[in-house]
Residue, then its C-alpha position, 0 to 999 in steps of 0.5 A: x851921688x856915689x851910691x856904690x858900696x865899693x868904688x872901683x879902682x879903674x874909676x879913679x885911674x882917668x883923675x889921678x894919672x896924671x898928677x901920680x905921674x908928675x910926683x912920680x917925674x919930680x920925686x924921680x929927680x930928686x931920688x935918683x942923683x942923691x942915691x946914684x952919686x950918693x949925696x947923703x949930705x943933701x939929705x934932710x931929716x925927717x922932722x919937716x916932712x913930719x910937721x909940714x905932714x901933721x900941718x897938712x893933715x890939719x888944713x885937710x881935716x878943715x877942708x873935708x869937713x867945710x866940704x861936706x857941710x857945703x854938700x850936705x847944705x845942698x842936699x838939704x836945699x833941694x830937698x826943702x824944695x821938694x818939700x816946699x813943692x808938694x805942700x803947694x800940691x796939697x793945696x792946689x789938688x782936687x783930685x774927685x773934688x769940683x773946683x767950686x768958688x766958695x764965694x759964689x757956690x758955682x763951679x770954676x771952669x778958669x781955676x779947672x784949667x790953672x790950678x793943675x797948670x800950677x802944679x806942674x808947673x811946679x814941678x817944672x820949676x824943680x827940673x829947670x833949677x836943677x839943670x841951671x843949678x848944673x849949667x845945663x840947659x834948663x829945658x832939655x829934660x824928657x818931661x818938659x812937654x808933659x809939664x809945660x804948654x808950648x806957650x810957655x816953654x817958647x816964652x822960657x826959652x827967651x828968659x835969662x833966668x828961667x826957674x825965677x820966671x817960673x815963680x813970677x808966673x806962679x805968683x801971677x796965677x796964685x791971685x786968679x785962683x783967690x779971685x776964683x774963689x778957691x782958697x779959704x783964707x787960712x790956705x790963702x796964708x798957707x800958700x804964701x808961706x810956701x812960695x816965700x819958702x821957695x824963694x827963699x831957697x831959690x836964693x840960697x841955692x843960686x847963693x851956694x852956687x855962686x860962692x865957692x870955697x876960697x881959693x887961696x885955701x885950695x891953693x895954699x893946701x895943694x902947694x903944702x902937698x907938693x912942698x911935701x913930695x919935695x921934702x920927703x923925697x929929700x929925707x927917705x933915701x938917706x934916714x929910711x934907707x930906701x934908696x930907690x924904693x923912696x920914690x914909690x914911697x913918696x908917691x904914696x904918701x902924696x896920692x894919699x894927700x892928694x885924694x883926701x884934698x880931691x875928695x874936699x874939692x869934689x864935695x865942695x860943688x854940690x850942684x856940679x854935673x858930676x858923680x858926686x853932686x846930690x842926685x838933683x835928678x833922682x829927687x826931681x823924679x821922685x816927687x814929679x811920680x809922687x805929684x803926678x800920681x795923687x794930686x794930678x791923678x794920673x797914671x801914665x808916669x815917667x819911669x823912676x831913674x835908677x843908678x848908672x855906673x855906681x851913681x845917682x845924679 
């Protein structure tokens, strides 16, 4: 996620070279016969380009907008997971507190070893959905170790779908816990309203990820962009009386589409491993310090990530 409050040209130079370039070459060789041997009778009015323009203008608005929902709806995901994880440590931590069997009155030496498992396994879950949500390899962040026993990072490494594995192994130990006697009943209902809550979210963000915008819609825009290059490099020369100077014009005009329908194209992929994705790492981060801090008790804690280049990832 840009953070930056401006974003500097040289940014944007390495994405949009190329295509500048090209209508600059197509705009090129319009412009230049029609002017050199002047061809006024090959020109066109001006009324096209400003009605395929207002129709543009239009599809990209639709575009902007469905783009920004798709992130937004990211962004909100991932932070109901969040959400979801810290209320699982709320009703997991016993930070100063015995792990005592509410049955039996003794003490629990089984749930002392899982419970706090649980919660960092549950911050895990958080790390690895993020980087399969980027196509990244799902173990390959700094605090893996710390959060997961070696055992189960081998037995992951094996799984097609880790962070899904995760919730079944949670699941797993969840019922040891209630056997142990360490949720009352209402907490016992509470933590399956969390987990189905991740689940449920765990869908929707694999959902989100596996459906893109539809393609002709992106197709069709960035072919009525380009159809727009053609026709104003065929009207400008003789109604504006821009001779040469059409060609920056139409240039112009065409990068002006064409970054607002990039802009749509970025935004519609909120999990991509990219500037413009909701910082899945920075959240990760955020509540792993939290988790780790009051409902672990420790002390010893990853450093928060910060921004590079102007984003958070």
């Amino acid at each position: 996620m840009v953070v930056e409050k401006h974003i500097k040209f040289r940014r944007l130079i390495p994405i949009i070279w190329k295509r500048i370039l090209k209508m600059t070459i197509l705009s090129a060789l319009i412009v230049v016969p029609l002017v050199w041997f002047e061809l006024d009778q090959f020109t066109i009015g001006m009324t096209t380009p400003l009605i395929l323009g207002t129709a543009i203008s239009i599809f990209l608005g639709f575009r902007t907008n469905s783009a920004y929902d798709r992130w937004f709806q990211g962004r909100a995901i991932f932070g109901e997971l969040g959400s979801a994880t810290r209320n699982m440590s709320l009703l997991l931590a016993r930070v100063n507190e015995r792990y005592v069997n509410h049955h039996t009155g003794k003490d629990s030496k089984v749930a002392a070893e899982i419970m706090p498992r649980m919660i960092r396994r549950s911050l895990a879950f958080l790390w690895i959905l993020n980087r399969q949500l980027k196509d990244l390899t799902p173990l390959d962040f700094d605090t893996v170790e710390d959060l997961l026993s070696k055992e189960e990072i081998t037995d992951l490494k094996t799984a097609k779908n880790p962070s899904l594995k995760i919730m079944y192994t949670q699941s797993r130990d969840f019922r040891k816990v209630v056997a142990e006697g360490q949720l009352y009943e209402a907490e016992v209902f509470e933590y399956i309203a969390v987990q189905r809550d991740i689940a449920r979210l765990h869908a929707q963000a694999n959902g989100l990820k596996n459906t893109p915008f539809p393609t002709h819609y992106t197709y069709f825009t960035d072919l009525f962009v380009w159809l727009l290059v053609i026709l104003l490099s065929l009207s400008l020369p003789a109604n504006e009386n821009s001779g040469y100077y059409a060609i920056p014009l139409v240039v112009l005009i065409g990068w002006i589409f064409s970054m607002i329908e990039g802009i749509g194209d970025y935004m519609d992929y909120p999990w991509a491993n990219n500037r413009n994705v909701v910082p899945m790492d920075f959240l990760s981060r955020q509540h792993e310090i939290g988790i780790r801090a009051y409902g672990l008790d420790e002390s010893d804690l990853p450093p928060m990530i910060s921004a590079k280049d102007g984003a958070l990832l």
